[in-house]
C-alpha positions in Angstrom: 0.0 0.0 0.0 1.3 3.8 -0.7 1.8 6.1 1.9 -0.7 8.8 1.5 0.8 12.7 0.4 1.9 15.1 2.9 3.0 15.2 6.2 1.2 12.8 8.3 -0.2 15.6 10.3 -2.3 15.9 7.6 -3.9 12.3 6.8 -7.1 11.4 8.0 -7.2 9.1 11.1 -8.0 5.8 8.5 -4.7 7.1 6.9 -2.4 7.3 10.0 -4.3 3.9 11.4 -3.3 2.4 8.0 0.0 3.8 8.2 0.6 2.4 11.3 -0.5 -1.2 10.7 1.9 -1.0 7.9 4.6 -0.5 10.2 5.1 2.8 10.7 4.9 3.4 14.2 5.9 7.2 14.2 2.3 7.8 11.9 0.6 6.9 15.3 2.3 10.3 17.6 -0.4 12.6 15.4 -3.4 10.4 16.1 -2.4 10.9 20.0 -2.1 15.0 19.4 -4.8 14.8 17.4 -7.2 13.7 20.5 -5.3 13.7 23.3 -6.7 16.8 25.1 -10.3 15.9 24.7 -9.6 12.5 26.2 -7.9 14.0 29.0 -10.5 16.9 29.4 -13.6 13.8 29.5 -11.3 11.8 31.9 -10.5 14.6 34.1 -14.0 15.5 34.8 -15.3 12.0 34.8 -12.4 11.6 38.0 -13.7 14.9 39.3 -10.8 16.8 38.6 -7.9 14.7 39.5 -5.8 15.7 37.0 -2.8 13.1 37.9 -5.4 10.1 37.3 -6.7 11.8 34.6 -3.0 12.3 33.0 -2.2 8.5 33.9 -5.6 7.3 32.5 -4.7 9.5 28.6 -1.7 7.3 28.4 -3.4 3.9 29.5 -6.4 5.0 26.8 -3.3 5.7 24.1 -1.4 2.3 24.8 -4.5 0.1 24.8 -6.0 1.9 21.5 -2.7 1.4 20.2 -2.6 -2.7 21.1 -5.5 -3.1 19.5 -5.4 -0.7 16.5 -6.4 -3.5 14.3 -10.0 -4.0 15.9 -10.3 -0.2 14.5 -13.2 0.4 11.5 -11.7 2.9 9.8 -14.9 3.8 7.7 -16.4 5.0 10.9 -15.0 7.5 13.2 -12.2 7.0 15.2 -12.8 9.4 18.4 -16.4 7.6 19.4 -14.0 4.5 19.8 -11.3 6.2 22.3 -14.0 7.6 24.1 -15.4 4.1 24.3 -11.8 3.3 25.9 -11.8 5.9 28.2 -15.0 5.2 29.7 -14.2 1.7 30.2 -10.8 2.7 32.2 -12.3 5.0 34.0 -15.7 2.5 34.8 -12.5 -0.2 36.0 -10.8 2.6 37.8 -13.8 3.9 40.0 -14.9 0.1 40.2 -11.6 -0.4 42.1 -12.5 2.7 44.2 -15.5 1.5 45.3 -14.2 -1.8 46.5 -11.3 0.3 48.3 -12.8 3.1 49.4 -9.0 4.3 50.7 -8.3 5.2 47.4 -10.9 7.0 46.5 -10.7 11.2 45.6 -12.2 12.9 48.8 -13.5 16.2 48.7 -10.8 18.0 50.4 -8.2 16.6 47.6 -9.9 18.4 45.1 -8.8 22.0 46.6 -5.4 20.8 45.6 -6.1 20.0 42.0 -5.4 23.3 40.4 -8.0 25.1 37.7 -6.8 24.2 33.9 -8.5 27.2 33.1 -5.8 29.5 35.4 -9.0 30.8 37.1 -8.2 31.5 40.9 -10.8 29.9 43.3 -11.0 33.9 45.1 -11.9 35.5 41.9 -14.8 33.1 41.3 -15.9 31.8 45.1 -19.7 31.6 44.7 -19.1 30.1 41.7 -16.1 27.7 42.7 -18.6 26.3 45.3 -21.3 25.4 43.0 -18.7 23.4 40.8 -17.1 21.8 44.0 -20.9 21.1 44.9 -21.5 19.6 41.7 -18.5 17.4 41.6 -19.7 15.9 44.9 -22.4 15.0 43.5 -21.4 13.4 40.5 -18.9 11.3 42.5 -21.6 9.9 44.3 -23.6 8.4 40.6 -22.4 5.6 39.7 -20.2 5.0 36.8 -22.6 5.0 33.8 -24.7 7.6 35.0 -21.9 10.2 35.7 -20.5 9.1 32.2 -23.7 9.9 30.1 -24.1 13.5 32.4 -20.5 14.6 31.6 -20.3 13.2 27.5 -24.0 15.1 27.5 -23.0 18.4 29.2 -19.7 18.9 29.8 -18.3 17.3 26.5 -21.6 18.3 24.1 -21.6 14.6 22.7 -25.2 14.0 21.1 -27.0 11.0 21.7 -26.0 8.6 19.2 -22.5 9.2 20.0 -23.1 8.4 24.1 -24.4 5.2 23.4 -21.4 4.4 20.8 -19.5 4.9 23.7 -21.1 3.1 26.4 -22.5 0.8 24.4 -25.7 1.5 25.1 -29.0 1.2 22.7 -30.3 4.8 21.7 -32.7 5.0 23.8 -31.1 4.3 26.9 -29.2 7.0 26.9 -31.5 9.4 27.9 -33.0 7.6 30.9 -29.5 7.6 32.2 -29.4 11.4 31.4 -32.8 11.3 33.4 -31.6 9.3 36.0 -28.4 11.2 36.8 -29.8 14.6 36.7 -32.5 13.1 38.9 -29.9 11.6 41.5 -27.8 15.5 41.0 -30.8 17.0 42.1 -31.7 15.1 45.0 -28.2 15.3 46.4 -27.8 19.8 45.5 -31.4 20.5 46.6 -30.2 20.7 50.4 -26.9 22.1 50.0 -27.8 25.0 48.3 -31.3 25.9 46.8 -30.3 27.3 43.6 -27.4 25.8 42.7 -28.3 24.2 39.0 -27.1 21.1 39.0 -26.4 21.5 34.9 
């Protein structure tokens, strides 16, 4: 097979796959720039802000979608499938969690994580304490549910695309979307009355 023209920066994502299965390692470094920072942005506020885990998670998503590179359909799109990825090894990591509660995030640890946005917690309190609120509260859904709440509104993924990636039928996805916001409201209602939870 011929390499496609231009720099790989350039090929489409069945190109670099191709490119790589052919033996060219190196064609897979622009697929990771390509969606590395939207991986890490889902992952780091399905952890609720830990960006460490988050960071370690990226690389884990990168590896495995790399080992298994040939399972890839490259007439569909590629980022529904490292979403898929993401969710599952962020499902296993807060499955873990669960079962050792000693490692979970706790609310205090998230004062250390810093604000990618460079945003100081003084200039923005009222609002820093809705966002702390709400991250709470998402840590307390359980994995699927927080999942479909931040692909939904936090990531703007549509409908079709949540239940690509959890693997999900259509219309499931927004029960869980009703669910979650359901469970979000129930647990911000008696912190603070007008917090909205989305």
């Amino acid at each position: 097979m011929s390499s496609p023209r231009g720099e790989p920066h350039t090929w489409s994502d069945a190109e670099l796959i191709g490119a790589v299965l052919d033996g060219r390692a190196e064609a897979y470094q622009p697929l990771v720039e390509r969606y590395q920072q939207r991986i890490f942005a889902y992952l780091y506020r399905l952890l609720l802000r830990d960006q460490e885990t988050a960071r370690d998670l990226t690389q884990a998503v990168f590896l495995k979608a790399y080992q298994n590179l040939r399972d890839v359909d490259r007439a569909r799109p590629l980022q529904p499938w490292l979403y898929r990825i993401a969710h599952n090894e962020a499902a296993n990591l807060l499955r873990t969690r669960a079962r050792h509660p000693e490692a979970s995030l706790e609310p205090e640890d998230w004062a250390r994580v810093g604000d990618p946005t460079g945003v100081t917690p003084e200039s923005h309190l009222a609002e820093r304490q809705e966002q702390d609120a709400l991250h709470r509260a998402l840590g307390g859904l359980r994995p699927q549910l927080r999942s479909a709440l931040v692909l939904h509104y936090f990531e703007d993924r549509s409908y079709q695309e949540i239940a690509e990636i959890l693997q999900v039928p259509l219309g499931t996805v927004g029960t869980l979307i009703h669910r979650g916001r359901k469970a979000l409201r129930a647990v911000l209602a008696p912190e603070e009355a007008d917090v909205q939870p989305i």
